[in-house]
C-alpha positions as CSV (number, residue, x, y, z in Angstrom):
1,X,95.9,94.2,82.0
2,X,95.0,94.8,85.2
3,X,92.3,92.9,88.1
4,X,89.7,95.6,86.3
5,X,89.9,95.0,83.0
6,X,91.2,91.3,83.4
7,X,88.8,88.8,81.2
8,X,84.9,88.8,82.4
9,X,85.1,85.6,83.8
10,X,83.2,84.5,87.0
11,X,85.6,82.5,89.8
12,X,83.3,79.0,88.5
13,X,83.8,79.5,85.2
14,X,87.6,80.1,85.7
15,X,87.4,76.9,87.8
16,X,86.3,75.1,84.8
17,X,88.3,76.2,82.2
18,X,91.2,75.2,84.5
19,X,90.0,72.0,85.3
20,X,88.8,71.1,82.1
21,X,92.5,71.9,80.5
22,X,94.7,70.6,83.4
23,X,92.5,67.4,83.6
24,X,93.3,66.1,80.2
25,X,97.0,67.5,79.9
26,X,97.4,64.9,83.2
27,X,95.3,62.3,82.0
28,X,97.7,62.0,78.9
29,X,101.0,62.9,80.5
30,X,103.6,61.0,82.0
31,X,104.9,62.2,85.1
32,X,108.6,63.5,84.9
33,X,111.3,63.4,87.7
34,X,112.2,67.2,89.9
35,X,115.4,65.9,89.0
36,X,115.1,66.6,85.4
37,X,114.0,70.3,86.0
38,X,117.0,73.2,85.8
39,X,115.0,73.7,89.0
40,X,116.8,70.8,91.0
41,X,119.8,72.3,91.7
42,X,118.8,74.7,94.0
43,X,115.5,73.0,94.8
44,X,117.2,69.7,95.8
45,X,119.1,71.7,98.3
46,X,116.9,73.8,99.7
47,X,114.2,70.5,100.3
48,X,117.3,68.6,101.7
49,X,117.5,71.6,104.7
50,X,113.6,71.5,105.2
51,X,111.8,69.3,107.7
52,X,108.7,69.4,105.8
53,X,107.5,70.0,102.9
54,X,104.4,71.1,100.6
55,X,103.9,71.5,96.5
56,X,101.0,73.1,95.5
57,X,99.3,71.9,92.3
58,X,102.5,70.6,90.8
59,X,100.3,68.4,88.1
60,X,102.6,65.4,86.7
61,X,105.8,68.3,87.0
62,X,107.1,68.1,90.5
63,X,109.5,70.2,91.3
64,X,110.3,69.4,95.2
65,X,111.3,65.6,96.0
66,X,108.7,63.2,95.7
67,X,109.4,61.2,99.1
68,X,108.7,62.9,102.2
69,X,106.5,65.6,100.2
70,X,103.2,66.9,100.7
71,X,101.5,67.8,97.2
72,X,98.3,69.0,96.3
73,X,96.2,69.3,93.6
74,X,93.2,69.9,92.1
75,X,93.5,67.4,89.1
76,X,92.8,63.9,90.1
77,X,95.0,62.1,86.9
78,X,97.4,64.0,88.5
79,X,97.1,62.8,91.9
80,X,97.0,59.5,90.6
81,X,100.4,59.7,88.7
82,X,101.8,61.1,91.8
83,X,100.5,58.9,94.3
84,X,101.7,55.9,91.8
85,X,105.6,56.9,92.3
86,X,104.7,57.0,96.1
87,X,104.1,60.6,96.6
88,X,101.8,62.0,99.5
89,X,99.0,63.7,98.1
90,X,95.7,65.5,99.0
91,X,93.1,66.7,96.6
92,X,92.7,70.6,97.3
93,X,93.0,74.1,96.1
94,X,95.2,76.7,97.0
95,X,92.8,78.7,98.4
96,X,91.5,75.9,101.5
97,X,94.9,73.8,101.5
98,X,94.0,70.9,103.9
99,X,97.0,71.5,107.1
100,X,97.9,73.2,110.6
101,X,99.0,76.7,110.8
102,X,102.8,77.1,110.7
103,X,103.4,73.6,109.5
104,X,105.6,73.6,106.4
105,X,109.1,75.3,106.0
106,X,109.8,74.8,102.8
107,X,106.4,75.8,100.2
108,X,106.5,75.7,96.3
109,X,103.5,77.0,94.3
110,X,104.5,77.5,90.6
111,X,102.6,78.8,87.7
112,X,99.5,78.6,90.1
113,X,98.7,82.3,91.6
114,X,97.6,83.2,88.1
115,X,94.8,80.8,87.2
116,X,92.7,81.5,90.9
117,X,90.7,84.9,90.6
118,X,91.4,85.4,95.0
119,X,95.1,85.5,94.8
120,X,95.1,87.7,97.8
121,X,93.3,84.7,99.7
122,X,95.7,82.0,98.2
123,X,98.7,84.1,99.3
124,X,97.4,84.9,102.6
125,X,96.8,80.7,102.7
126,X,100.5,79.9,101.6
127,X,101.5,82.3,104.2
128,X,99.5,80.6,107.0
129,X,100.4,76.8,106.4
130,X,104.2,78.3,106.2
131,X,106.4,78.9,109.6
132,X,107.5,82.0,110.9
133,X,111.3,81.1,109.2
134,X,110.0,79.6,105.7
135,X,111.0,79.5,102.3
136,X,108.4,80.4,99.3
137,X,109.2,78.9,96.1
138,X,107.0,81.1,93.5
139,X,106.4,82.0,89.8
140,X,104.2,84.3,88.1
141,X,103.7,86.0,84.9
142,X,104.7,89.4,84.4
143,X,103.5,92.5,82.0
144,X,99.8,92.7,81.9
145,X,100.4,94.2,78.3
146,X,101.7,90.7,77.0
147,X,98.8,89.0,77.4
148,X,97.6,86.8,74.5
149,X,95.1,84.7,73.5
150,X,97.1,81.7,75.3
151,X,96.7,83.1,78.6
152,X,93.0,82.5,78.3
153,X,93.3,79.5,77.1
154,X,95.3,78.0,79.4
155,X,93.0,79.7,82.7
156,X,95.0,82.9,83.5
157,X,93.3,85.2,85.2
158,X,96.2,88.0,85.6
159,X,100.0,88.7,85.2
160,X,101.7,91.1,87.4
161,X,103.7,94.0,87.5
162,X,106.6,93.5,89.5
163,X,106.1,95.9,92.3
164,X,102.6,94.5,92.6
165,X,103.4,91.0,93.3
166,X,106.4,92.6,95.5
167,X,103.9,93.8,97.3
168,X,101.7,91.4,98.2
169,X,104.5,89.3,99.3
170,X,105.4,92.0,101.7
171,X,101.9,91.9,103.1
172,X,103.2,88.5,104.8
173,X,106.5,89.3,105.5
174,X,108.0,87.5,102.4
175,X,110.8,89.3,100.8
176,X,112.2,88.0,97.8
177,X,115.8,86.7,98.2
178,X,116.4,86.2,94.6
179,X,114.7,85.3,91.3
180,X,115.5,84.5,88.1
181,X,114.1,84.6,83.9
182,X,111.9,81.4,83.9
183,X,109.4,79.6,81.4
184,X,109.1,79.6,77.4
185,X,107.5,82.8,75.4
186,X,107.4,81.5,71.9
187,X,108.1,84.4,69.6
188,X,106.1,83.2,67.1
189,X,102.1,84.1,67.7
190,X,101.4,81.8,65.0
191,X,103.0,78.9,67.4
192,X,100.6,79.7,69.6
193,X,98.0,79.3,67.7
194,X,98.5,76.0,66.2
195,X,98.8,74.5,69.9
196,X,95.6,75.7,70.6
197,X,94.1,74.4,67.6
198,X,95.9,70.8,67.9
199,X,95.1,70.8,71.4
200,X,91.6,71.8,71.0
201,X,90.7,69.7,67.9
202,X,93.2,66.7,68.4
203,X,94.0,66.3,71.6
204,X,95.1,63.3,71.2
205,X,97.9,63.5,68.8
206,X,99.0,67.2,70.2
207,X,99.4,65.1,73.8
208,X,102.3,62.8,71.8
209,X,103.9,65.0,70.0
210,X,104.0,67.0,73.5
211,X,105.1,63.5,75.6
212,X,107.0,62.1,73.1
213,X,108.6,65.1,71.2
214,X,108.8,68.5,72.6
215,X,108.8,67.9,76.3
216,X,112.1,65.9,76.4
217,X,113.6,68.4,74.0
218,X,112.9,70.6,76.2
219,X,114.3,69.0,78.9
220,X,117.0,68.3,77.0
221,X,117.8,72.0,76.0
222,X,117.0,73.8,79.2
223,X,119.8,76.2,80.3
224,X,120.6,76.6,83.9
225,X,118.9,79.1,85.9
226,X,120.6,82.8,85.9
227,X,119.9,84.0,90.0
228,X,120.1,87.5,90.7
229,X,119.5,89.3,94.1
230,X,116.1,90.3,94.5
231,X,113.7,91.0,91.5
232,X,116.7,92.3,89.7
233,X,115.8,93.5,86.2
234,X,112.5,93.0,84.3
235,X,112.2,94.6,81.0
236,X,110.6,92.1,78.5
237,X,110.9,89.5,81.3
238,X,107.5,87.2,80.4
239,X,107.7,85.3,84.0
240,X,110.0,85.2,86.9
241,X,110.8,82.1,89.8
242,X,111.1,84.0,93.1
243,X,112.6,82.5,96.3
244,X,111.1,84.1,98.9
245,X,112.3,84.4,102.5
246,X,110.3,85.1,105.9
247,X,111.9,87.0,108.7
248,X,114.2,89.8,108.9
249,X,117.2,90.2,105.9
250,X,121.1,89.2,107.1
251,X,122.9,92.0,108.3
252,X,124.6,93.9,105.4
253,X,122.0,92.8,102.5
């Protein structure tokens, strides 16, 4: 699927469908610690070298430090969950994010690019609030044949081929350091189907079986995260994480 024949939905109405899911996943959620994520260990130490910091649309699963932080987000119950544990937050979109040119050296914006219909606009916006020598934290869907009914659902506008988000990254002088396999594809369409249903029709009980059941399972069964140099290989690969890097490569990569 490509930006021609992606859904036929206007920019408001994807607005809504996202804000209508995201706001009651967060009203019912329970924020979990970065810690927790197989994220953290390369996270942690890349937000322990950077001065200062920005999460965009993180909901109630932050993956950058909570302290010393600067996250935004469109969802206010998730603003409010944040701001409870002490976080710094602004309500914003990733498209008008509320700061300085050439202010944040570290920027994470995960499973975000997707959902907004200008993701040229939101790149070009990331690329603007970052300095000359920053780090881009970034995930995104791949294989515009696998999509499904869920990525409607959930407010996808796209997924990517890999050259494509290559390069649009380039356009801003990010080049991506490394990446690695990241997120859940249930094999099983039928899976997919009863979320929708349960989460549709009874919200309520699908959000604790989610808080209470599946979500620390799946904490509890996440693997570590495989690097590999660049975009390495992406056959049947349903989403990457990229870390992205600004400037020139080292000598010899």
């Amino acid at each position: 699927m490509t930006d021609t024949d992606a859904p036929a939905r206007s920019e408001a109405d994807l607005l809504r469908t996202n804000r209508r899911f995201y706001e009651a996943l967060w009203s019912d959620a329970r924020l979990i610690a970065p810690e927790r994520f197989n994220t953290w260990p390369l996270f942690g130490g890349l937000a322990g070298e950077a001065r200062h910091r920005l999460e965009v649309a993180p909901g109630l699963r932050p993956r950058l430090p909570l302290a010393d932080t600067c996250f935004v987000d469109m969802s206010h119950a998730a603003l409010r969950g944040l701001h409870r544990q002490g976080a710094r937050t602004a309500h914003a979109m990733i498209g008008a994010l509320p700061f300085p040119n050439a202010h944040f050296d570290l920027v994470c914006a995960l499973d975000i690019l997707e959902h907004v219909v200008d993701d040229v606009g939101a790149l070009a916006e990331l690329a603007r609030v970052a300095t000359p020598d920053a780090t881009l934290l970034l995930s995104v869907p791949l294989d515009p044949n696998a999509w499904t009914a869920f990525d409607d659902f959930v407010g996808h506008y796209r997924r990517y081929e890999p050259a494509q988000i290559e390069a649009m990254l380039g356009v801003h002088g990010w080049r991506i350091e490394r990446s690695a396999i990241y997120g859940m594809q249930p094999e099983s369409s039928r899976l997919l189907d009863l979320g929708q249903w349960f989460l549709t029709h009874q919200r309520e009980r699908a959000m604790w079986w989610y808080n209470r059941v599946f979500m620390p399972l799946g904490l509890r069964f996440q693997k570590p995260l495989a690097w590999r140099e660049g975009l390495g290989d992406t056959t049947g690969v349903d989403e990457l994480l990229l870390v992205c890097r600004r400037g020139p490569a080292p000598a010899g990569a």
